[in-house]
PAZAPA-4460 file (N, C-alpha, C; in steps of 0.05 Angstrom, whole numbers, plus 32768, in hexadecimal, padded with zeros to 4 digits):
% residues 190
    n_x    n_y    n_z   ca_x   ca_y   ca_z    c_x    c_y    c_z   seq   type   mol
   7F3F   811E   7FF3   7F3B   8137   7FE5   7F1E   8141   7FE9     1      X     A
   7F1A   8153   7FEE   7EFC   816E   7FEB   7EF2   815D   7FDB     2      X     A
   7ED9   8164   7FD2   7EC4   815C   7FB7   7ED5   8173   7FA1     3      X     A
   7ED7   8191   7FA7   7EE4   819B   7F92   7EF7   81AE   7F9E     4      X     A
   7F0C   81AF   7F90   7F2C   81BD   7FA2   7F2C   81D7   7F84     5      X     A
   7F30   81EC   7F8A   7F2B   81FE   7F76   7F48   820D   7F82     6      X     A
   7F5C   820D   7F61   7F74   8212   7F66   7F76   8232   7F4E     7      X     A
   7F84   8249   7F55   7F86   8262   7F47   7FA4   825F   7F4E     8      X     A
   7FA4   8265   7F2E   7FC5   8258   7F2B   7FD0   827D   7F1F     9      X     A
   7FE0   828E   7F24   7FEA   82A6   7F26   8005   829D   7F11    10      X     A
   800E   82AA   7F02   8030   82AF   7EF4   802F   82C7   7EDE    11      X     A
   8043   82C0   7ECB   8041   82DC   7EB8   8040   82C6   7E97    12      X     A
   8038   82D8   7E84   8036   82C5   7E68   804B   82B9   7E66    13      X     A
   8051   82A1   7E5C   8060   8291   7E52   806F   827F   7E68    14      X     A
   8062   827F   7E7E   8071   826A   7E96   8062   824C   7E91    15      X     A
   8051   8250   7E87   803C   823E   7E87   802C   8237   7E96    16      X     A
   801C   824A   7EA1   800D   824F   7EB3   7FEE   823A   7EA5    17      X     A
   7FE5   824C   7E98   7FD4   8237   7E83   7FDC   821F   7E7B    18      X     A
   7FED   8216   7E79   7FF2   81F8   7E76   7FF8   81EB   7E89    19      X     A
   7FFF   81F3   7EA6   7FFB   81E5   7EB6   7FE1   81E2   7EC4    20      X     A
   7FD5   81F8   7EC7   7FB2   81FB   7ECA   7F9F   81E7   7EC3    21      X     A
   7FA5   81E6   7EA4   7F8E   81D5   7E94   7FA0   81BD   7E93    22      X     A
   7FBC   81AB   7E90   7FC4   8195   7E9A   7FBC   818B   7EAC    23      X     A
   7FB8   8196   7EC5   7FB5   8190   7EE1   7F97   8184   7EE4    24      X     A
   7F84   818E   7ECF   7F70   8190   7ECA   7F63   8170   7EC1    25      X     A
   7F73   8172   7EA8   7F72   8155   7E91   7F7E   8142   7EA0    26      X     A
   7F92   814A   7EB3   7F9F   8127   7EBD   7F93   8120   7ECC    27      X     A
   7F7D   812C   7EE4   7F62   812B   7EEE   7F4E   811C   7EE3    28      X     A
   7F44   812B   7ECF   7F2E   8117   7EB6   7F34   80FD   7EB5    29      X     A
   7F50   80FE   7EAA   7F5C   80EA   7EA2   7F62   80D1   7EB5    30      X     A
   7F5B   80DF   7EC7   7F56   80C5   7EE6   7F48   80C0   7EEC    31      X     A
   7F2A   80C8   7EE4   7F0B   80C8   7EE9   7F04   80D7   7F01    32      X     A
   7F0F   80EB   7F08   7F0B   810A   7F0D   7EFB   811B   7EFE    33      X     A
   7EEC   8131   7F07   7EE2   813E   7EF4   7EF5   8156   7EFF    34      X     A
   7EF8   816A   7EE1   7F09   8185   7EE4   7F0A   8194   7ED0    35      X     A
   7F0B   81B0   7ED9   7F17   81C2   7EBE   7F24   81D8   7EC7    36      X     A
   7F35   81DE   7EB4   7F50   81E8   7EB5   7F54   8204   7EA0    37      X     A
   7F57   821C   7EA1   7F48   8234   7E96   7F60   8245   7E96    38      X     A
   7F67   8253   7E83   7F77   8278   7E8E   7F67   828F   7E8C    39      X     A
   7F72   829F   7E97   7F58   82B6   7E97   7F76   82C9   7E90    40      X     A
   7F6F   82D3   7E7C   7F85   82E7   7E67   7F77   830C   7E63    41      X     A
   7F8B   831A   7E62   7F86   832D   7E5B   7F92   8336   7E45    42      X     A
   7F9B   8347   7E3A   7FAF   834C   7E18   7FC4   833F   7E20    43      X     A
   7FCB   8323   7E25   7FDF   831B   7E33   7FFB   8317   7E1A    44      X     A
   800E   831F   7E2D   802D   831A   7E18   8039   8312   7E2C    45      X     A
   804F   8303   7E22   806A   82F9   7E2F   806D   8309   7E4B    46      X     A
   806B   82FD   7E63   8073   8313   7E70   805E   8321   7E8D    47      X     A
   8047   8329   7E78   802F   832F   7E82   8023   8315   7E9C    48      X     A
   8018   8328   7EB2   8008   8316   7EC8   7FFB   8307   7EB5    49      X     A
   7FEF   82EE   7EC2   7FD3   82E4   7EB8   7FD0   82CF   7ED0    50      X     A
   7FB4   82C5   7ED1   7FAA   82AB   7EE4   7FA0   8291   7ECF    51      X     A
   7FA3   8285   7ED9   7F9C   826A   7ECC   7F87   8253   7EEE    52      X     A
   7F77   8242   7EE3   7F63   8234   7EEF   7F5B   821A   7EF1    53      X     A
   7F61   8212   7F0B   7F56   81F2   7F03   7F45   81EC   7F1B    54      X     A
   7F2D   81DF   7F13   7F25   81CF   7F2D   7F18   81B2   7F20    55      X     A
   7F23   81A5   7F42   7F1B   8190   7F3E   7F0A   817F   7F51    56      X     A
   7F00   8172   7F46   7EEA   8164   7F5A   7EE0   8142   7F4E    57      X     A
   7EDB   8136   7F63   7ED1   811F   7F66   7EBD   8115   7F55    58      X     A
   7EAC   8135   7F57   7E84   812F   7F5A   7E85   8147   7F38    59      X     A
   7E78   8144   7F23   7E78   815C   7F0F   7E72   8178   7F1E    60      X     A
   7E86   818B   7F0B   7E85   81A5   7F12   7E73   81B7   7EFE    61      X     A
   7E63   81BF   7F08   7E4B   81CC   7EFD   7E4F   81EE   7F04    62      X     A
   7E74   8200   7F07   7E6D   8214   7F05   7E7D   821D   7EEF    63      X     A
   7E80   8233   7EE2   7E96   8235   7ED0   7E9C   8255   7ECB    64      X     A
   7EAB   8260   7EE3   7EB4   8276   7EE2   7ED3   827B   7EF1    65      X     A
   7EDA   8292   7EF9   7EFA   8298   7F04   7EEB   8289   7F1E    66      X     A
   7F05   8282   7F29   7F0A   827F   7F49   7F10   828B   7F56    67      X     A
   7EFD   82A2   7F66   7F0B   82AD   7F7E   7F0E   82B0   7F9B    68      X     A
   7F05   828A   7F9E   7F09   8280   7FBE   7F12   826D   7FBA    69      X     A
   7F2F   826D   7FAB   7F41   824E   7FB0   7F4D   8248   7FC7    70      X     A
   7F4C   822A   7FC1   7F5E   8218   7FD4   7F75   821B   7FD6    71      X     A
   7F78   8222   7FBA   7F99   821F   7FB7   7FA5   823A   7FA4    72      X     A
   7FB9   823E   7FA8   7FC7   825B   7F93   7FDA   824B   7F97    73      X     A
   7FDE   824F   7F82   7FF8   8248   7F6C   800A   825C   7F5F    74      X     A
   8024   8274   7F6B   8032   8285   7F5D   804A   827D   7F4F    75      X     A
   804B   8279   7F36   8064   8278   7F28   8072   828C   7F25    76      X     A
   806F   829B   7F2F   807F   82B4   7F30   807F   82C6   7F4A    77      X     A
   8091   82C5   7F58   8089   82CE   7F79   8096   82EE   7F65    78      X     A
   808D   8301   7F5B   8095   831B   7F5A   807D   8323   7F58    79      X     A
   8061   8311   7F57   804A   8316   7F57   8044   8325   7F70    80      X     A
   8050   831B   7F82   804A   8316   7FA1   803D   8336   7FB0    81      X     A
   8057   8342   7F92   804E   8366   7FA8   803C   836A   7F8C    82      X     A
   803A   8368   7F79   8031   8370   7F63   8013   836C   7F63    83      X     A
   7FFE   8357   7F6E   7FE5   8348   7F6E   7FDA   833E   7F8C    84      X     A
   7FCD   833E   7F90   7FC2   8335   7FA7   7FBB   8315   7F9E    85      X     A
   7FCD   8304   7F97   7FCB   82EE   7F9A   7FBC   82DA   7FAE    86      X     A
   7FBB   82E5   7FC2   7FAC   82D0   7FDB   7F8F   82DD   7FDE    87      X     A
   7F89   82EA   7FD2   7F6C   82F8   7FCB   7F5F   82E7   7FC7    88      X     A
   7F4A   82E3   7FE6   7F3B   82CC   7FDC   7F3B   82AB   7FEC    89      X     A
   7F56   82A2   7FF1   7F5A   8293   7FF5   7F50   8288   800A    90      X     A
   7F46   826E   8013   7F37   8265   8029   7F4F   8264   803F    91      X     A
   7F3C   8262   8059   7F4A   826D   806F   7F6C   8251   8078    92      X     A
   7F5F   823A   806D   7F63   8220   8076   7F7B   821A   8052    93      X     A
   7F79   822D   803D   7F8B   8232   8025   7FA3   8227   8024    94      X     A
   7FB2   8220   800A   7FC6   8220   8009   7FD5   8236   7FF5    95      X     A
   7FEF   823D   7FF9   7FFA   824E   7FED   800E   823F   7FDD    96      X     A
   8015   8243   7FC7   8030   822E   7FC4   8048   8247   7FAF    97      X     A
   805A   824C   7FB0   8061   8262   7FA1   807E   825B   7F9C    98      X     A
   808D   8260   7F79   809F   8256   7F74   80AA   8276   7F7D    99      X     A
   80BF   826C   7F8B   80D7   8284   7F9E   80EE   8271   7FA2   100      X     A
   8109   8285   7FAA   8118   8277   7FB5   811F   8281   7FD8   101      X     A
   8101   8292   7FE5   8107   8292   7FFE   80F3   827E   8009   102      X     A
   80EB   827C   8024   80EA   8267   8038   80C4   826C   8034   103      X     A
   80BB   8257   803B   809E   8255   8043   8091   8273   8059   104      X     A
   80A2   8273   806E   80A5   827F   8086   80A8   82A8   807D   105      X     A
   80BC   82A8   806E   80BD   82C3   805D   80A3   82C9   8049   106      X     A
   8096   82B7   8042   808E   82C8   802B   8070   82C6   8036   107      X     A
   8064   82B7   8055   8055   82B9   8066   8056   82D9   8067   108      X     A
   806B   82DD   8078   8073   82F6   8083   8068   830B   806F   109      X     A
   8075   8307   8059   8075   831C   8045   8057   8327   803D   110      X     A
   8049   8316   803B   802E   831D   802E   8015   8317   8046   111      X     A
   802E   8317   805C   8019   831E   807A   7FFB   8307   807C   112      X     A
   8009   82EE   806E   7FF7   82D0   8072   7FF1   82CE   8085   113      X     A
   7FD9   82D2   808D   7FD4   82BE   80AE   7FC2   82AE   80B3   114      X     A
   7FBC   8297   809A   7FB6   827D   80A3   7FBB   826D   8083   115      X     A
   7FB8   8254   808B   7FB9   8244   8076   7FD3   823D   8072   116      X     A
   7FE3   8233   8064   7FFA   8228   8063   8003   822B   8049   117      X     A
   801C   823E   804B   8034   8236   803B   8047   8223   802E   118      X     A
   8049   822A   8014   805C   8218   800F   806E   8222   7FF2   119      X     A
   808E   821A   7FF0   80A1   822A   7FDF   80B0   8214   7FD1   120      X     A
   80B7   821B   7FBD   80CF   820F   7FAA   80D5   821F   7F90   121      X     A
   80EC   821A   7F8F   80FF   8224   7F76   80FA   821B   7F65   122      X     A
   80DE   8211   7F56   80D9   8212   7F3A   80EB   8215   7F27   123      X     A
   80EA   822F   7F27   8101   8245   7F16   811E   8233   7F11   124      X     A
   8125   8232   7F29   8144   8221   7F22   8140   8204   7F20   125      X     A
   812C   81F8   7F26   812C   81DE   7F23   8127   81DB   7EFE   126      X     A
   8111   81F4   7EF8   810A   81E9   7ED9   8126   81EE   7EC9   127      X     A
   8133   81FB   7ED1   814E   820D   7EC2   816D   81EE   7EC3   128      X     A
   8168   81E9   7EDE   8179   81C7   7EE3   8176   81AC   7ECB   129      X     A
   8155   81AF   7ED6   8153   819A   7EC5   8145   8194   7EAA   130      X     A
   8134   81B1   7E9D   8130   81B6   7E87   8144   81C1   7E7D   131      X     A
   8151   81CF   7E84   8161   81EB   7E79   8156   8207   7E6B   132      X     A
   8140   820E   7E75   8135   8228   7E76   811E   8223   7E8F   133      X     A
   811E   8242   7E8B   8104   824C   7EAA   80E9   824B   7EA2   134      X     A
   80E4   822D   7EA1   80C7   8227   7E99   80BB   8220   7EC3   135      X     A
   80B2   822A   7ED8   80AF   8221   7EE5   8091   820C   7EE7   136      X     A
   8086   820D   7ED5   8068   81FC   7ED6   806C   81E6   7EE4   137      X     A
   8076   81D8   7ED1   807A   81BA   7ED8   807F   81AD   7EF1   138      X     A
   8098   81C4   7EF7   8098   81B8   7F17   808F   81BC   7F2D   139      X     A
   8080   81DF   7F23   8063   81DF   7F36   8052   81D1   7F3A   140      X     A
   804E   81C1   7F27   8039   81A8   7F24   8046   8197   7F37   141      X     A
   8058   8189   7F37   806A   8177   7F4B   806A   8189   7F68   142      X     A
   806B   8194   7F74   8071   81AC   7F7E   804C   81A6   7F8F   143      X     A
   803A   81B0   7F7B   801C   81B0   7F87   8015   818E   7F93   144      X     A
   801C   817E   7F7E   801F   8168   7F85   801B   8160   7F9F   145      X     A
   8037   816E   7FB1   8038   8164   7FC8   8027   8174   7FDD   146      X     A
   8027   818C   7FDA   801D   819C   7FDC   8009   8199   7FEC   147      X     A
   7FF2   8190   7FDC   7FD1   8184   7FE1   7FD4   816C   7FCB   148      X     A
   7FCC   815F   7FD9   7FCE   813C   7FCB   7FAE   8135   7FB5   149      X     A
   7FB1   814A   7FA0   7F99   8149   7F8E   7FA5   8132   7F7E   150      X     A
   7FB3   812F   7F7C   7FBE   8117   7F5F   7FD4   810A   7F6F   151      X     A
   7FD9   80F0   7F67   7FF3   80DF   7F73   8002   80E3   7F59   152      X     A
   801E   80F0   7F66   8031   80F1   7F5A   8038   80E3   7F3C   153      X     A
   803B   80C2   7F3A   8036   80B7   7F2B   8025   80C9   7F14   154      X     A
   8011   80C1   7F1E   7FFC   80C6   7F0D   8004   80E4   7EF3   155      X     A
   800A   80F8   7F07   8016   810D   7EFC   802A   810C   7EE1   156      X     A
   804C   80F8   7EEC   8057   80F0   7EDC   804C   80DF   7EC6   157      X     A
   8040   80C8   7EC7   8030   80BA   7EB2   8027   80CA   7E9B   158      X     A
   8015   80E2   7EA4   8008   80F2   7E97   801A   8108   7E84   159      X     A
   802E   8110   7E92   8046   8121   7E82   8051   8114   7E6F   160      X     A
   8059   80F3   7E76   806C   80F1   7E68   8059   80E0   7E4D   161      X     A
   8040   80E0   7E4B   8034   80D6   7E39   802A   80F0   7E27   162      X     A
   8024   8101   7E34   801B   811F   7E24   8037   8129   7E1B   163      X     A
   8048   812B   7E26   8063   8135   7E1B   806F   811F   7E02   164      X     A
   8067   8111   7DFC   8076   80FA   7DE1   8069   80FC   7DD6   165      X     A
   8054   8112   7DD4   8040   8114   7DBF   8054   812A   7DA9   166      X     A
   805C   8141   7DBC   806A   814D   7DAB   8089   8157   7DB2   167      X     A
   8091   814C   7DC7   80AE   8151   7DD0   80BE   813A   7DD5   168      X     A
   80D8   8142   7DD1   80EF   812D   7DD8   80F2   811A   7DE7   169      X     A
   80FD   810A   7DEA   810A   80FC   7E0B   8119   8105   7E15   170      X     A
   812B   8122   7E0E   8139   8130   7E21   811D   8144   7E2F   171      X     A
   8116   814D   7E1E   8100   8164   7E2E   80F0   8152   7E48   172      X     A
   80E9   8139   7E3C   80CF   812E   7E4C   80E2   812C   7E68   173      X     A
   80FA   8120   7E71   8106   8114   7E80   810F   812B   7E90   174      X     A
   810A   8140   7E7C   8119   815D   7E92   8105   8166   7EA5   175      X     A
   80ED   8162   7E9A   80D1   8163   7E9C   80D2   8152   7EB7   176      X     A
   80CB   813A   7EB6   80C8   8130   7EC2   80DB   812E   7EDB   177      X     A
   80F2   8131   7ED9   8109   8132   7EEB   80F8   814E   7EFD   178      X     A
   80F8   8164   7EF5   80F0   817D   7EFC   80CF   817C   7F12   179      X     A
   80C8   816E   7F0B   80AB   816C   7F18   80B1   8150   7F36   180      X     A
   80BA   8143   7F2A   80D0   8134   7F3E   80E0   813C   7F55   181      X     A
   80F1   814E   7F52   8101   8161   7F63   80F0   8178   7F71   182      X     A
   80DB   8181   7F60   80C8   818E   7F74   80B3   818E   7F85   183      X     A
   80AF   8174   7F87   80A5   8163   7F93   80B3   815F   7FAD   184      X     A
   80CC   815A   7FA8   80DE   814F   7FC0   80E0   8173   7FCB   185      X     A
   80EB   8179   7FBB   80EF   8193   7FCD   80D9   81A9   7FD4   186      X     A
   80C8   81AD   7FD3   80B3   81BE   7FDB   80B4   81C0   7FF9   187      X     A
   80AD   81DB   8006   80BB   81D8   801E   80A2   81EB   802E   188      X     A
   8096   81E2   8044   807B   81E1   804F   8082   81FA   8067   189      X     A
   8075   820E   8060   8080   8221   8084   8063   822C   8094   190      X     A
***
Protein backbone atom coordinates (compact mmCIF):
# COMPACT_ATOMS: atom_id res chain seq x y z
CA UNK A 1 0.00 0.00 0.00
CA UNK A 2 1.03 4.01 -0.66
CA UNK A 3 2.05 5.69 2.70
CA UNK A 4 -1.56 7.33 2.21
CA UNK A 5 -4.47 6.06 -0.28
CA UNK A 6 -7.19 8.88 -0.06
CA UNK A 7 -10.60 7.39 -0.94
CA UNK A 8 -13.99 10.02 -1.85
CA UNK A 9 -16.68 7.88 -1.39
CA UNK A 10 -19.99 9.55 -3.58
CA UNK A 11 -24.00 8.08 -2.78
CA UNK A 12 -27.23 9.79 -1.63
CA UNK A 13 -28.45 10.13 2.40
CA UNK A 14 -29.22 7.08 3.96
CA UNK A 15 -27.08 4.45 1.88
CA UNK A 16 -24.55 4.71 4.34
CA UNK A 17 -22.16 6.40 2.77
CA UNK A 18 -20.86 7.94 6.15
CA UNK A 19 -20.74 4.81 7.78
CA UNK A 20 -18.89 3.12 5.50
CA UNK A 21 -16.37 6.14 5.16
CA UNK A 22 -15.61 6.45 8.83
CA UNK A 23 -15.80 2.33 9.36
CA UNK A 24 -13.25 1.89 6.81
CA UNK A 25 -11.46 4.41 8.72
CA UNK A 26 -11.64 2.79 12.49
CA UNK A 27 -10.94 -0.82 11.19
CA UNK A 28 -7.62 0.82 9.93
CA UNK A 29 -6.78 2.39 13.48
CA UNK A 30 -7.83 -0.58 14.72
CA UNK A 31 -4.94 -2.38 12.93
CA UNK A 32 -2.32 0.14 13.78
CA UNK A 33 -2.94 2.16 10.71
CA UNK A 34 -3.41 5.66 11.06
CA UNK A 35 -6.92 7.08 9.38
CA UNK A 36 -9.89 9.27 9.28
CA UNK A 37 -13.03 8.84 7.89
CA UNK A 38 -15.39 12.21 7.43
CA UNK A 39 -18.89 13.18 5.40
CA UNK A 40 -19.07 16.37 3.95
CA UNK A 41 -23.08 17.16 4.10
CA UNK A 42 -25.13 19.80 2.90
CA UNK A 43 -29.09 20.28 4.28
CA UNK A 44 -28.83 16.66 3.70
CA UNK A 45 -32.28 14.32 3.70
CA UNK A 46 -33.00 10.92 2.72
CA UNK A 47 -32.22 10.91 -0.72
CA UNK A 48 -30.07 13.95 -1.17
CA UNK A 49 -26.22 13.60 -2.90
CA UNK A 50 -23.58 13.68 -0.25
CA UNK A 51 -19.64 12.49 -0.08
CA UNK A 52 -18.23 10.85 2.67
CA UNK A 53 -14.01 10.43 3.38
CA UNK A 54 -11.42 8.20 4.35
CA UNK A 55 -7.75 8.15 4.20
CA UNK A 56 -5.44 5.99 5.17
CA UNK A 57 -1.92 5.72 5.79
CA UNK A 58 0.93 3.91 7.35
CA UNK A 59 2.91 7.13 8.55
CA UNK A 60 0.27 9.92 10.69
CA UNK A 61 -1.85 12.11 8.58
CA UNK A 62 -1.36 15.68 9.33
CA UNK A 63 -4.04 17.10 6.73
CA UNK A 64 -7.68 17.51 7.55
CA UNK A 65 -9.81 18.68 4.76
CA UNK A 66 -12.18 17.25 1.53
CA UNK A 67 -10.31 15.11 -0.91
CA UNK A 68 -10.07 16.22 -4.24
CA UNK A 69 -7.23 13.99 -5.76
CA UNK A 70 -8.35 10.47 -4.75
CA UNK A 71 -7.09 7.21 -5.29
CA UNK A 72 -10.10 5.81 -5.14
CA UNK A 73 -14.11 6.84 -5.74
CA UNK A 74 -16.39 4.96 -4.42
CA UNK A 75 -20.27 5.44 -6.09
CA UNK A 76 -23.09 3.86 -4.29
CA UNK A 77 -25.31 5.04 -6.46
CA UNK A 78 -24.35 4.93 -10.28
CA UNK A 79 -27.44 7.65 -11.06
CA UNK A 80 -24.80 9.96 -9.74
CA UNK A 81 -22.82 9.21 -12.76
CA UNK A 82 -24.70 11.90 -15.07
CA UNK A 83 -25.77 13.92 -12.08
CA UNK A 84 -21.85 14.86 -10.45
CA UNK A 85 -18.64 14.73 -11.88
CA UNK A 86 -17.59 11.97 -9.72
CA UNK A 87 -14.09 11.25 -11.21
CA UNK A 88 -13.23 14.95 -10.64
CA UNK A 89 -9.99 14.79 -9.55
CA UNK A 90 -9.08 11.44 -9.61
CA UNK A 91 -5.36 10.40 -10.16
CA UNK A 92 -4.33 9.33 -13.48
CA UNK A 93 -3.18 5.64 -12.26
CA UNK A 94 -7.18 5.81 -9.90
CA UNK A 95 -9.53 3.55 -9.14
CA UNK A 96 -13.20 3.77 -9.87
CA UNK A 97 -15.40 1.28 -8.19
CA UNK A 98 -19.30 1.94 -8.69
CA UNK A 99 -22.36 -0.09 -7.47
CA UNK A 100 -24.30 -0.71 -11.07
CA UNK A 101 -25.64 -3.51 -12.66
CA UNK A 102 -23.80 -2.77 -16.06
CA UNK A 103 -20.21 -3.98 -16.99
CA UNK A 104 -16.82 -2.24 -15.94
CA UNK A 105 -16.29 -1.61 -19.81
CA UNK A 106 -19.86 0.49 -20.10
CA UNK A 107 -19.66 2.71 -17.53
CA UNK A 108 -15.74 3.43 -18.75
CA UNK A 109 -17.51 4.34 -21.90
CA UNK A 110 -20.15 6.33 -20.31
CA UNK A 111 -18.30 8.92 -18.36
CA UNK A 112 -15.58 8.84 -21.21
CA UNK A 113 -12.69 7.24 -18.51
CA UNK A 114 -9.49 7.10 -20.02
CA UNK A 115 -7.13 5.86 -17.58
CA UNK A 116 -7.07 4.16 -14.34
CA UNK A 117 -9.13 1.20 -13.82
CA UNK A 118 -12.61 0.20 -13.35
CA UNK A 119 -14.43 -1.76 -11.36
CA UNK A 120 -18.52 -2.88 -10.80
CA UNK A 121 -20.89 -4.79 -8.57
CA UNK A 122 -24.45 -5.09 -7.63
CA UNK A 123 -24.26 -3.87 -4.22
CA UNK A 124 -27.85 -2.92 -4.53
CA UNK A 125 -29.02 -6.61 -5.08
CA UNK A 126 -26.51 -8.24 -3.15
CA UNK A 127 -27.54 -5.97 0.09
CA UNK A 128 -31.44 -6.66 -0.80
CA UNK A 129 -30.39 -10.94 -1.05
CA UNK A 130 -28.75 -11.03 1.79
CA UNK A 131 -29.83 -8.21 4.17
CA UNK A 132 -33.18 -7.74 2.79
CA UNK A 133 -33.19 -4.09 2.02
CA UNK A 134 -30.98 -1.69 -0.32
CA UNK A 135 -28.37 -0.87 2.17
CA UNK A 136 -25.40 -1.07 -0.46
CA UNK A 137 -22.44 0.07 2.07
CA UNK A 138 -21.45 -2.93 3.35
CA UNK A 139 -20.74 -4.62 0.35
CA UNK A 140 -19.03 -1.80 -1.11
CA UNK A 141 -16.70 -2.27 1.57
CA UNK A 142 -16.20 -6.03 0.46
CA UNK A 143 -16.39 -4.87 -3.00
CA UNK A 144 -13.27 -2.04 -2.30
CA UNK A 145 -11.67 -4.72 -0.49
CA UNK A 146 -10.68 -6.35 -3.51
CA UNK A 147 -10.58 -3.63 -5.31
CA UNK A 148 -7.19 -2.10 -3.86
CA UNK A 149 -5.97 -4.37 -1.15
CA UNK A 150 -6.03 -1.52 1.83
CA UNK A 151 -7.36 -4.08 4.42
CA UNK A 152 -7.34 -8.05 4.24
CA UNK A 153 -10.59 -9.19 3.99
CA UNK A 154 -10.60 -10.94 7.23
CA UNK A 155 -9.75 -8.20 8.94
CA UNK A 156 -12.79 -6.29 7.51
CA UNK A 157 -15.22 -9.20 8.61
CA UNK A 158 -13.66 -9.41 12.22
CA UNK A 159 -14.33 -5.79 12.57
CA UNK A 160 -18.16 -5.92 11.37
CA UNK A 161 -19.06 -8.64 13.06
CA UNK A 162 -17.69 -7.32 16.49
CA UNK A 163 -19.09 -3.60 15.91
CA UNK A 164 -22.38 -5.07 14.74
CA UNK A 165 -23.16 -7.22 18.29
CA UNK A 166 -22.81 -4.16 19.80
CA UNK A 167 -26.18 -3.28 18.63
CA UNK A 168 -27.68 -5.76 16.06
CA UNK A 169 -28.87 -9.28 15.70
CA UNK A 170 -27.30 -12.47 14.39
CA UNK A 171 -29.61 -12.36 11.54
CA UNK A 172 -28.50 -8.71 10.56
CA UNK A 173 -24.69 -9.36 11.34
CA UNK A 174 -24.63 -12.67 9.04
CA UNK A 175 -26.60 -10.82 6.25
CA UNK A 176 -23.93 -8.31 6.69
CA UNK A 177 -21.39 -10.29 6.51
CA UNK A 178 -22.64 -12.77 3.87
CA UNK A 179 -23.12 -9.41 1.67
CA UNK A 180 -19.56 -8.03 1.93
CA UNK A 181 -18.49 -11.66 1.22
CA UNK A 182 -20.34 -12.05 -2.14
CA UNK A 183 -18.97 -8.68 -3.10
CA UNK A 184 -15.90 -9.42 -2.83
CA UNK A 185 -16.20 -12.47 -5.01
CA UNK A 186 -18.12 -10.72 -7.46
CA UNK A 187 -16.67 -7.31 -8.24
CA UNK A 188 -15.83 -7.34 -11.73
CA UNK A 189 -12.48 -5.43 -13.06
CA UNK A 190 -12.81 -3.84 -16.91
Amino acid sequence: MEDLVEIRWHGRGGQGTKTAATFLAETAIAHGKHGQGFPEYGPERMGAPMRGYTRISDSPINIHCAIDDPDIVVVLDDTLLTSENVTEGLKENGRLLVNTTVSPGEIREKIKLKSGKVFTVDATQISMDEIGRAMPNTPMIGALVKASPLLELEVILQDIKKKFSKKFNDKVITGNLKSIERAYQEVKEG
